[in-house]
C-alpha positions, 0 to 999 in steps of 0.5 A: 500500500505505501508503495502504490500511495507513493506511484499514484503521489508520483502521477499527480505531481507529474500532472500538477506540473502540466496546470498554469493555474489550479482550482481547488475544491475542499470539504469537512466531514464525518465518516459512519465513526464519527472522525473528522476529515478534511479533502481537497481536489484539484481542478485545471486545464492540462496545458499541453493537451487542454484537456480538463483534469480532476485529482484528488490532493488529500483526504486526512484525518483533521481532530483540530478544531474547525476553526477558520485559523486551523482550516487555513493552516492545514489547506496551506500544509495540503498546498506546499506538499503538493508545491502549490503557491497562492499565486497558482490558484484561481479559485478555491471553491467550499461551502457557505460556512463561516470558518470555511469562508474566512479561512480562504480570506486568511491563506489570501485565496479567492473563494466561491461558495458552493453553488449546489449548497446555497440552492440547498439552503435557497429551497429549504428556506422559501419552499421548504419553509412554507407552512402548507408545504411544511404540513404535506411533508410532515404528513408524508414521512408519517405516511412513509414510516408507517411502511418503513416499519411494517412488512404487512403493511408493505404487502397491504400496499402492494395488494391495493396497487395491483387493484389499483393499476398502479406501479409497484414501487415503495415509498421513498423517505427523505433525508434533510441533508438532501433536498431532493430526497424530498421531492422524491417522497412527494413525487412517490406519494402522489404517484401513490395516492389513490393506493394511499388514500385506500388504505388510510380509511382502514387505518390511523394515517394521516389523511391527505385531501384532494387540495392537499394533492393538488398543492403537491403538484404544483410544488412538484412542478414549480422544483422539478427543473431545481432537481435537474439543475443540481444533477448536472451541476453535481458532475465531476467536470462541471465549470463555474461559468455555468452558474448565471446562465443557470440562475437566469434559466430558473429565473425565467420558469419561476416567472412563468404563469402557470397553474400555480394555485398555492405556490405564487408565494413560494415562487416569489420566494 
């Protein structure tokens, strides 16, 4: 293993010597043991082939506190050992924490906030955050954890779906690190509802109206294209420049009349 860490060290540097200029990208978090760790990768342009290149610089351990101070200390300690000067990179790309945003001022590095993690926090506070809404996802993970938990109640679902003509799928449950994990759940729900409304006349499950459905709808429509951006902006190769065409582009379906019954405030959001 020390050996091919060494022949892989070997090939990045060779490849970090081929970039004028080098973007990097770095997180903090946790593995399922609860250790801390730190990454970096680097992104440029092979200047002798100009082809777009992605390497991953470090991932290790980091116990310290995550303060702004420590984080700029050890991404200058990534940076020297792979011979990377402030002057070489062209941008430094991290969430819109605090310590991560004052570390880059400290190593006097441009930054830029994560484009996908602001559109997170954009959608969770104005759509999310909308109490009709916040009430259909709350009755839906109720909903989705009453199957979660029980086999009979799985193969109750599954009978009314064959009577109802409708796909075999299960429920999905949502994840509040992932927005999208969401509209999967109301996307399945809906899907899902005439088996759902079947089965909650027999038992003690929340009950969802037909307004209720039709506000789920028009939340499923007006954040669709949000999924669809977050995907292609989630690709490993994808360049910063595509952000305000993006931006603009969901600018213009949000302004668009639609069939927006309780979702004008939301839009506006």
């Amino acid at each position: 293993m020390p050996a091919l860490h060494l022949e892989v060290k070997a090939a990045v540097a060779s490849a970090l010597e081929k970039a004028a200029y080098i973007s990097l990208t770095t997180d903090i978090w946790t593995n399922a043991s609860n250790t801390p760790f730190i990454s970096l990768t680097g992104h440029f342009i092979d200047k002798e082939e100009f082809k777009q290149v992605v390497v991953t610089l470090t991932t290790k351990p980091f116990s310290d506190s995550h303060t702004a101070v420590k984080i700029g200390e050890m991404l200058t300690e990534i940076m020297t050992e792979w011979n990377i000067g402030e002057q070489n990179v062209h941008v430094i790309v991290h969430d819109n924490a605090a310590n991560m945003v004052r570390a880059s001022e400290l190593i006097q590095v441009d930054s830029l906030c994560c484009f996908l993690h602001t559109l997170q926090l954009a959608i969770n506070d104005a759509i999310f955050s909308q109490r009709a809404v916040k009430d259909i996802i709350a009755k839906c993970k109720t909903i989705v954890g009453h199957f979660a938990h029980s086999a009979l109640a799985c193969e109750k679902l599954k009978q009314l779906q064959i009577s109802h003509n409708l796909p075999q799928h299960k429920l999905i449950q949502d994840v509040s690190t992932r927005w999208n994990s969401t509209l999967h759940m109301l996307e399945r729900v809906y899907e899902q509802r005439q088996a759902i409304s079947a089965y909650s006349l027999d038992h003690d499950l929340p009950i969802l109206s037909g307004p209720s459905y039709t506000l789920m709808a028009n939340v499923i429509r007006a954040i669709k294209p949000f999924e669809e951006v977050t995907l292609l902006s989630s690709q490993e190769k994808e360049i910063a420049s595509c952000i305000l065409p993006t931006v603009s582009t969901l600018k213009s379906y949000l302004s668009k009349q639609q069939n927006d019954a309780g979702v004008q405030t939301l839009k506006q959001a």
